[in-house]
N, C-alpha and C positions, 0 to 999 in steps of 0.2 A: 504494500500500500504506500502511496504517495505523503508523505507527511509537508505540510506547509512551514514555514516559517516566516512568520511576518512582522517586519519592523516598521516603525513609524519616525519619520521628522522633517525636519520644518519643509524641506523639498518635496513633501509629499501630500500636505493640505493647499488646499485648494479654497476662496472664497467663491461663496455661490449666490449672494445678494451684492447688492449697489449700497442702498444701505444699511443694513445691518453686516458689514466688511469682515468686522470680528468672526464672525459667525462660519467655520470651515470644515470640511469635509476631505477625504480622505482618499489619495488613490494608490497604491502602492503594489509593488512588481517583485516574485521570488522567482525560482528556477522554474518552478510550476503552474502557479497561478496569477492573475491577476486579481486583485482587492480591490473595491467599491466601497465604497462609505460616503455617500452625500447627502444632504439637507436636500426636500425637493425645495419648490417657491413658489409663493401667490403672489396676487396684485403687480403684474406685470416681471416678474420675476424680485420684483422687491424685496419682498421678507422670506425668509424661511418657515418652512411648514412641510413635517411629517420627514421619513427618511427612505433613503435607498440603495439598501445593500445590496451588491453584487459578488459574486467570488466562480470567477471562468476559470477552467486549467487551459494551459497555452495552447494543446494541443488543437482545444477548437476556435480559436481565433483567427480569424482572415479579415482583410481588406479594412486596415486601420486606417483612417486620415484627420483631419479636422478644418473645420469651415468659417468660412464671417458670416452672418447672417443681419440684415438689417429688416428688424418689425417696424413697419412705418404706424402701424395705427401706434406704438407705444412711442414712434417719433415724434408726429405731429401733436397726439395729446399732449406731450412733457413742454413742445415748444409754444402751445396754445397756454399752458399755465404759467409760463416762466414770463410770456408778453403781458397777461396778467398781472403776475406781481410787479412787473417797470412800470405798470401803469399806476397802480396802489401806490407806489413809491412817495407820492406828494403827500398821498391824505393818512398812510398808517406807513411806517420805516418798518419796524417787525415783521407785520403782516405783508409786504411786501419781501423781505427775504424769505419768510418763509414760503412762499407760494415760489417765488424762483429759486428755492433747494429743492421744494419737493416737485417743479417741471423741470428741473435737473436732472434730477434722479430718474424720474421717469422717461426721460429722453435717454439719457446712459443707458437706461435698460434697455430701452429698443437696440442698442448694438449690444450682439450677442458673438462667442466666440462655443462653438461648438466642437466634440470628441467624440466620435463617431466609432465603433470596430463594430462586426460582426459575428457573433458567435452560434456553431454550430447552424447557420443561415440565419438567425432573428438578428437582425440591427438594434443596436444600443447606442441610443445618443443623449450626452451629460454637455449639460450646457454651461456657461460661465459667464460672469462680468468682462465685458470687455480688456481691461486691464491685468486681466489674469493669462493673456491672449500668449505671450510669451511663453508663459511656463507651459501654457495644453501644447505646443510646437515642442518643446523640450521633453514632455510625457510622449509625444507620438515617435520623437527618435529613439525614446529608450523604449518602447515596447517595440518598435519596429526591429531592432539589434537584438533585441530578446528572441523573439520570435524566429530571425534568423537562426540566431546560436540556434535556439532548442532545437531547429530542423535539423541543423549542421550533426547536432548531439545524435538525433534521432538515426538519421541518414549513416553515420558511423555507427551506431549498436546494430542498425541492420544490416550494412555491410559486414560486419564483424561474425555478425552469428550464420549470411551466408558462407564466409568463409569457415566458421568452424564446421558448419552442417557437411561442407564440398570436402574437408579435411578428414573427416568422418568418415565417407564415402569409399574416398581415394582409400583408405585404411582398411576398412573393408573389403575392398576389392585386390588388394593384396592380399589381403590374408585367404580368400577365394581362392585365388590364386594358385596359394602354395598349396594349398589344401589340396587342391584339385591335382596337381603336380605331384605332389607326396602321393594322392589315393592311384594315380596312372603308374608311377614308378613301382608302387609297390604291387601292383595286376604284371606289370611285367616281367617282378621279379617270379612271379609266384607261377607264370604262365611258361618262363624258361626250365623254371625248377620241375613244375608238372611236364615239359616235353624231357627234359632230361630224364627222368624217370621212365618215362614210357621208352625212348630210344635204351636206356638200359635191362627194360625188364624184353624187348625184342631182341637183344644182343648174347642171350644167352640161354640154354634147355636147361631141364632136368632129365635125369636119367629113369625111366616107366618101371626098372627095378629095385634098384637102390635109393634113387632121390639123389645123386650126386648132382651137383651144379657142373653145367659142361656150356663151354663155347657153341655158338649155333651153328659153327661150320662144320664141327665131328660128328662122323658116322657112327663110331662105336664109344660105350663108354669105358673109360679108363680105368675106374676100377674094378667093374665088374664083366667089361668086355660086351655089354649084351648092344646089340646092333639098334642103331635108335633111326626112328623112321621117318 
């Protein structure tokens, strides 16, 4: 079984509101998996609300990139309120900034910097504050080199155990081989042994009175003379 190890620090949270900034979340990368940890957001991605964990093993990750995205309705809203507050400016000072922080803020929001991968075919997209737009570029080179490695990793254990499996084989079929060589030599040893035998037992009589053993070319036997037929 695959075990994770997962560390966190500052390179690895992420804000995910405009303004509430403090407010971050977490994506972080081991040999294995990728880690998820973010706040979602309401109100135009303003605040945070509710959360969303993820944890992919790398093996199903394909087709990482990340995107700019511009929401005009949260454009034009942020700069319909910001003209607002310039306008307030004479009759309320306060209420006039604040109407032009919060069509700020709401304009910021409409630019968005999106993180996009797919895993096992479902698309995953983690969006951000514009200004975070740098570091989702710096998350996509490092998962992207990961990603490679782990192929690189994968592509050498399975070249590796092709080669042990072919090495295996080859070992086998040597020892076939001899086997087979050893069971041939030894039929031929046993096939010369049985013809020598039969050429020896055609090479010589017995004598019909005595039982002497005689040459097969003599006519009488030697010791007892009696004429062999």
């Amino acid at each position: 079984m695959v075990q994770s190890v997962k560390t966190e620090n500052d390179n690895d949270l992420f804000s995910v509101s405009l303004i509430a900034f403090w407010v971050k979340g977490s994506i972080t990368l081991d040999d294995s998996f990728l880690h998820v940890n973010m706040p979602n957001t309401i109100l135009f991605g303003l605040l945070p609300a509710g959360k969303n964990k993820d944890t992919s093993p790398l093996s199903g990750i394909t087709n990482v990139y990340t995107s700019k995205s511009y929401k005009l309705g949260s454009i034009i809203l942020g700069a319909i309120i910001m003209l607002l507050g310039f306008s307030l400016m004479s009759t309320s000072f306060f209420g006039a900034l604040l109407a032009i922080l919060i069509g700020a803020a709401v304009l910021g929001g409409g630019i968005k910097t999106s993180f996009t991968y797919e895993r096992s075919g479902i698309t995953k997209i983690i969006e951000f504050p514009f200004f975070e737009a740098q570091r989702v570029d710096q998350l996509e080179d490092q998962l992207t080199k990961k990603l490679a490695q782990y192929q690189d990793d994968r592509n050498f254990r399975k070249q590796s155990e092709m080669t042990r499996v072919q090495s295996v084989n080859n070992t086998a079929n040597v020892v076939n081989a001899i086997q087979n060589n050893s069971t041939s030599v030894k039929k031929e040893t046993i096939d010369e042994s049985a013809l020598s035998r039969n050429e020896s037992t055609q090479d010589v009589v017995f004598c019909p009175h005595c039982g002497t053993k005689l040459k097969a070319e003599v006519q009488f036997c030697t010791k007892c003379g009696t004429k062999l037929s």
